[in-house]
C-alpha positions in Angstrom: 26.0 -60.9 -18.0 25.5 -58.5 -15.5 27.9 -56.1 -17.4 25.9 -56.3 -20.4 22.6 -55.7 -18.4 24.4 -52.8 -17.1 25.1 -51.8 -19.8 21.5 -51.8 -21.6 19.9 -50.2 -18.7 22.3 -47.1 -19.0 21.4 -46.6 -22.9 24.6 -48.3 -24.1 24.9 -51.0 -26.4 26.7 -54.3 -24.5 30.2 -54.2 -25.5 32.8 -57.5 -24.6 35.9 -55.8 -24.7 37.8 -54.0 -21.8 37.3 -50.0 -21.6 40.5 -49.1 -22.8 41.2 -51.8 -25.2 37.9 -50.3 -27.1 38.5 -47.8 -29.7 36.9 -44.5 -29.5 34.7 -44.6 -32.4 33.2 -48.0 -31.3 32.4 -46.7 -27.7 30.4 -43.9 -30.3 29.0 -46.4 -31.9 27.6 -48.1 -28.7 25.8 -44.6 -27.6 25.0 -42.9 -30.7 21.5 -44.4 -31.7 20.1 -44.0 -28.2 21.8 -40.8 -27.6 19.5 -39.3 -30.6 16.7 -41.5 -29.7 16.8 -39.7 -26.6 16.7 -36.6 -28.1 13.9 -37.3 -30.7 11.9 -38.0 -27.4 13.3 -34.4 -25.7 11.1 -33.0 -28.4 8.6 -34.5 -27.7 8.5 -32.8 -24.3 9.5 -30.1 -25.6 6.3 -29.6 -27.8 4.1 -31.0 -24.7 5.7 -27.9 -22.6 4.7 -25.5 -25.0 1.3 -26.5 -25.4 1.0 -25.4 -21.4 3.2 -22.1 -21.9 0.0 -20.4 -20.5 0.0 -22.4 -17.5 3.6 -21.6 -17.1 2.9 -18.2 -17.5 -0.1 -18.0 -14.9 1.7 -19.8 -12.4 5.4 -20.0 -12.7 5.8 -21.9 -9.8 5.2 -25.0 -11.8 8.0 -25.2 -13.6 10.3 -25.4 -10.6 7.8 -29.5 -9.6 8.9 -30.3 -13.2 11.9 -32.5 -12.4 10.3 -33.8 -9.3 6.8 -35.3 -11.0 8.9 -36.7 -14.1 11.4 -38.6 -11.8 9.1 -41.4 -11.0 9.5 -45.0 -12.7 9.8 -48.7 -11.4 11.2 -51.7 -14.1 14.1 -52.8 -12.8 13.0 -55.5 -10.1 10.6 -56.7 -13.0 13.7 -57.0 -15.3 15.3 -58.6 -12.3 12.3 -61.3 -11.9 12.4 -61.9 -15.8 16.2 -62.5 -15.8 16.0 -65.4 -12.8 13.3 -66.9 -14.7 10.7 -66.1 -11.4 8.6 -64.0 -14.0 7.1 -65.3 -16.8 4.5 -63.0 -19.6 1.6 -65.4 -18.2 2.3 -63.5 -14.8 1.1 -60.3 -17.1 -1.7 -59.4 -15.2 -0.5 -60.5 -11.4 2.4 -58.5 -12.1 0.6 -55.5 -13.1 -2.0 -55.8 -10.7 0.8 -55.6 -7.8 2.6 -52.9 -8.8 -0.8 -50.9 -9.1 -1.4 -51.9 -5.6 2.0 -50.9 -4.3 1.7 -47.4 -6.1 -1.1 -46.6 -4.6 0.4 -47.3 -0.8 3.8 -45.5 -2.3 1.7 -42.6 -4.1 -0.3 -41.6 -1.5 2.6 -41.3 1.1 4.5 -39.0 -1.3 1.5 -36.8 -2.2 0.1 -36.6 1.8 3.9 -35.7 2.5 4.9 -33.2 -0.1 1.4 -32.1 -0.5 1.6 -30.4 3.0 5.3 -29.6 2.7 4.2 -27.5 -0.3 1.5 -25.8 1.3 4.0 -25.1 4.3 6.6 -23.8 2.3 4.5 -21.3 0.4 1.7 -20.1 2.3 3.4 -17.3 2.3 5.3 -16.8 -1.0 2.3 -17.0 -3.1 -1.4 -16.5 -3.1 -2.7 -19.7 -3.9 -0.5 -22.2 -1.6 -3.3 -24.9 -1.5 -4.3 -25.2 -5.0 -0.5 -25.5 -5.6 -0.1 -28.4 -2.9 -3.3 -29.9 -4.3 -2.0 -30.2 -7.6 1.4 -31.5 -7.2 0.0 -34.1 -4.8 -2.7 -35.3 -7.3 0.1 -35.2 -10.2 2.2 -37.3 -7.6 -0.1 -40.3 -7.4 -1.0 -39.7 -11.2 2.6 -40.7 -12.4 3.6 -42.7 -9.8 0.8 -45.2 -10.4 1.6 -44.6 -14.1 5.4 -45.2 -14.3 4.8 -48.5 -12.2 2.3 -49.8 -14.0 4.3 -49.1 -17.5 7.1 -49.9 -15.8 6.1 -53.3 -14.9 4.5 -54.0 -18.0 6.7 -53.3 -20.7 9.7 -55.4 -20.1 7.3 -58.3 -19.9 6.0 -57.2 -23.6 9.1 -56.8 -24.6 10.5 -60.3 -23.5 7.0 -62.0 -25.2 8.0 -60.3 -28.7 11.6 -61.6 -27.9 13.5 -58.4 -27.0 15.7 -57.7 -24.7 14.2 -56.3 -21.3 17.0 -54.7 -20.0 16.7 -52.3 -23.0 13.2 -51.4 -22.1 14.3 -50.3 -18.3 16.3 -47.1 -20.0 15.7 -44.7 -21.8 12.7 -46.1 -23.5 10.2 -46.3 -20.2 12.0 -43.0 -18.8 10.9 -41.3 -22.3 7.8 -43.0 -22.0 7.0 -41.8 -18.5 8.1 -38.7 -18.5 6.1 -37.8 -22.1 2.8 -38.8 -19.8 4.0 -37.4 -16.2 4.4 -34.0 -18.1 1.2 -34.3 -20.3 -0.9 -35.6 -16.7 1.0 -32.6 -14.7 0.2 -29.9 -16.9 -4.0 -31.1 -17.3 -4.4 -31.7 -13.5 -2.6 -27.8 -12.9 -5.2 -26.6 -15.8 -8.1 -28.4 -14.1 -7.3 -27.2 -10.5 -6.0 -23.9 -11.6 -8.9 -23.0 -13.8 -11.3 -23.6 -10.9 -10.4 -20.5 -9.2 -9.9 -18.5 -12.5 -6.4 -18.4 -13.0 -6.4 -20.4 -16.1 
């Protein structure tokens, strides 16, 4: 079971057989359809990314916080709960509520930390070091608060229409979350960048 779970969560289908006493066109098999779904939902970022190419543009510096405000999500102690029975889709709301709670605490110690290691860092390297801090630290607690709360919530709305959680934990609430982290990064630097008239 915990092979199969395994399994799910790393975007390939459950599989009984040994490693090397499956064929090569069946391990394929068990990769291909999410393998493209994840690439269906790369262009999807893709086309959010262009939409801010003027952002880029005006401050490059963004682009280098990419990976670090996408690489935020929280699902698999939910999945976890759901598996040993201790969560249950009339816990919907508790659940959710929790998580909101715990990624506030957890959001605001990663934007008050990076958020003045940013400023530190480039107070010198470019001319607008605070506005830069300010935004990656509002982005922070934007999709940190986000990728828990989805996180928490889909693998419960998945087991209610009688799916498979496990499936839910990856890729579908990475692509998910990462779609919204990008689309919430990119409007916080427009709204804090335009401010001082550099968008």
């Amino acid at each position: 079971e915990n092979t199969e779970d395994f399994s799910k969560m790393a975007a390939i289908a459950p599989n009984e057989e040994s490693y090397f006493r499956t064929g090569i066109f069946k391990h394929a098999k068990s990769r291909i359809v999410w393998l493209l779904i994840l690439m269906i939902s790369a262009t999807i970022t893709q086309i959010i990314t262009n939409r801010y190419e003027a952002a880029f543009a005006a401050v490059p510096l963004l682009v280098s916080f990419m990976p670090m405000i996408m690489d935020t999500q929280s699902s698999t102690l939910i999945i976890r709960g759901i598996a040993l029975d201790e969560i249950h889709f009339s816990d919907f709301f508790k659940v959710v509520f929790k998580e909101f709670r715990i990624s506030i605490i957890v959001s605001s110690v990663l934007a008050v930390v990076n958020g003045v290691r940013i400023y530190i860092m480039y107070q010198h390297k470019c001319d607008y070091p605070f506005m830069l801090a300010l935004t990656i630290a509002l982005s922070i607690i934007a999709t940190v608060i986000l990728s828990k709360v989805i996180g928490s919530m889909l693998p419960m709305l998945a087991k209610k229409c009688r799916l498979d959680p496990a499936i839910m934990a990856t890729p579908l609430i990475t692509t998910i979350v990462d779609c919204c982290s990008l689309f919430l990064y990119f409007n916080i630097a427009t709204i804090v960048f335009s401010h001082i008239g550099i968008l």
